[in-house]
N, C-alpha and C positions, 0 to 999 in steps of 0.2 A: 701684653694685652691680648684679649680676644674678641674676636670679629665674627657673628654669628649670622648666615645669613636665612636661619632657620633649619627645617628638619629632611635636610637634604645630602647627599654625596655627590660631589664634585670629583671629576676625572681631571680636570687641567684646573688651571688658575684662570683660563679667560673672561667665564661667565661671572667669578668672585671679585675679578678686575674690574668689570664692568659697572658692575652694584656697587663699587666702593667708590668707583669715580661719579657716579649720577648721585649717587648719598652727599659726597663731601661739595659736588655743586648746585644740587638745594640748599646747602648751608649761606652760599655768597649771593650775597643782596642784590637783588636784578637779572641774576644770572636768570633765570627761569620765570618770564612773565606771562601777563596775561592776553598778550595779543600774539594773534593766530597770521 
């Protein structure tokens, strides 16, 4: 599989770790609501 986080060059894995963890926890129900 490939994982695209757009038209960019990444020097490390951290910032692609990042984006991949905050993508996969808007997928989970509740995770991400609407109070502040």
């Amino acid at each position: 599989h490939e994982v695209s986080v757009g038209d960019v060059v990444l020097a490390g894995g951290e910032v692609a770790a990042c984006l991949v963890i905050e993508a996969v926890t808007r997928l989970i129900p509740g995770v991400m609501g609407n109070a502040v």
